[in-house]
C-alpha positions in Angstrom: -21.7 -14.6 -19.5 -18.5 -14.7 -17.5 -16.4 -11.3 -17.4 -13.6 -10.1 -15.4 -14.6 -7.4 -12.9 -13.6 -5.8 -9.9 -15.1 -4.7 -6.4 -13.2 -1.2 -5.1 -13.3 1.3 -2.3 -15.7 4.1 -3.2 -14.1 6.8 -1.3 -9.9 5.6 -1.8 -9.9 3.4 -5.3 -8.4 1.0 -4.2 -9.0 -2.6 -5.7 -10.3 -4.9 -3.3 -11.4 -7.9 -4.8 -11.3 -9.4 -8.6 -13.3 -11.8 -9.8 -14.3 -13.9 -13.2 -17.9 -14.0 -13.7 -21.9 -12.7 -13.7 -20.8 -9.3 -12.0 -23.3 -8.6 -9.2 -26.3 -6.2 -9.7 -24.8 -4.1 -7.0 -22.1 -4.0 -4.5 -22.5 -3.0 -0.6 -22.0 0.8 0.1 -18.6 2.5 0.1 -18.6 0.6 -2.9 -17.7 0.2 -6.3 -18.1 -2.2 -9.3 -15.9 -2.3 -12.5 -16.5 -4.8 -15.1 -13.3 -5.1 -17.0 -10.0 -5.8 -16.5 -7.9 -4.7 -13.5 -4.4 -4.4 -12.3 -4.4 -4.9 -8.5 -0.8 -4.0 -8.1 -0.4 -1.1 -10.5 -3.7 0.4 -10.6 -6.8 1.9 -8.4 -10.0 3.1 -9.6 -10.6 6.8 -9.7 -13.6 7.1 -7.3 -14.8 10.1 -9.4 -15.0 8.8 -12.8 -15.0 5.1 -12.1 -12.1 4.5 -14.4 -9.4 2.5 -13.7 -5.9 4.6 -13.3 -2.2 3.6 -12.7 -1.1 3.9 -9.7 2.2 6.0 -9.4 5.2 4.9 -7.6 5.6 5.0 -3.8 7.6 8.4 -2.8 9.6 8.6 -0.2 13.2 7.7 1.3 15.4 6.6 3.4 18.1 8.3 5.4 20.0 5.2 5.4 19.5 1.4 4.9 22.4 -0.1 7.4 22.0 0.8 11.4 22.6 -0.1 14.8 20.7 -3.1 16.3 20.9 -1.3 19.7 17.5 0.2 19.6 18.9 3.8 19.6 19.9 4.2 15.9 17.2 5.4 14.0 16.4 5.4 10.6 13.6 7.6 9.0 11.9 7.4 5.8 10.8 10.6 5.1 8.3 12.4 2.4 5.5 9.6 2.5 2.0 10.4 1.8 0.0 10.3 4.7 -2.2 7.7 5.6 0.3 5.0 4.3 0.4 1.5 6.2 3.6 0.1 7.3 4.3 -3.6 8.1 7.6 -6.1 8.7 7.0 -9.3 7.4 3.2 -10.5 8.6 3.0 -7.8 11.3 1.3 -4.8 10.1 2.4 -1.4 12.4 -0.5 0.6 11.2 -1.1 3.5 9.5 1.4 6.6 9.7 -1.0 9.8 9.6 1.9 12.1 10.4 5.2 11.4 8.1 7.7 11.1 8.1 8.3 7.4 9.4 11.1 6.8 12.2 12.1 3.3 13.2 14.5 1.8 15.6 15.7 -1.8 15.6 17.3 -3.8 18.7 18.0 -7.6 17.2 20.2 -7.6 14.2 18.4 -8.9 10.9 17.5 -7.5 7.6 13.6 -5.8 7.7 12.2 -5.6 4.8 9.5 -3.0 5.4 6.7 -2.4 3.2 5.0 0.6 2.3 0.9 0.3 1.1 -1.4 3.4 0.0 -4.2 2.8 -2.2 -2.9 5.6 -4.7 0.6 4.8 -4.8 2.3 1.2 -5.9 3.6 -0.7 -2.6 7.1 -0.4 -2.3 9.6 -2.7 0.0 12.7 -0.8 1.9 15.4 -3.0 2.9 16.7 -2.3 6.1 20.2 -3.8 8.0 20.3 -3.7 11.7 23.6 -5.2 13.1 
């Protein structure tokens, strides 16, 4: 019988695969399995109880959202969780252990800079550099 179910991290919650089918009889460790259905952008799995949860909105702000593309100007985002992963397009910058997040820019564009924990919905700030 094919059900909807979803692999996640044991130790974070966070959904890392969904898939339509026999659900395996177990998963590799660090680990989870939840048979039902999942929402991969709004929810996690509570590693405790094995329940899916919603996942609350990203915190955190900007100073500003216009700077200077002369690689001096610097705009910080500040009162992120720790641990959350920052990238720019395709290029991932890593993980920020220490908030808050300061950035410089020296070519003028808009960034559009995305924010991803496993407990928190991703969130997009849109930055101007000219």
């Amino acid at each position: 019988m094919n059900v909807p179910y979803s692999i996640y991290d044991s130790s974070t919650g966070a959904i890392l695969e969904q898939h339509v089918g026999i659900p395996p009889a177990s998963v590799a460790s660090g680990k989870g399995l939840y048979v039902g259905v999942t929402d991969y952008a709004a929810q996690r799995v509570n590693p405790t109880t094995g329940i899916p949860v919603r996942r609350n909105p990203m915190p955190g702000s900007a100073d500003k959202n216009v700077v200077s593309a002369d690689g001096v100007d610097v705009v910080t985002i500040s009162a992120l969780p720790a641990g959350v992963e920052v990238s720019i397009g395709q290029t991932s910058y890593g993980v920020v252990s220490s908030p808050p997040l300061s950035m410089t820019f020296d070519a003028p564009g808009q960034y559009r800079v995305m924010l991803s924990h496993p407990s928190f919905q991703k969130r997009e700030v849109v930055i101007d550099a000219a």
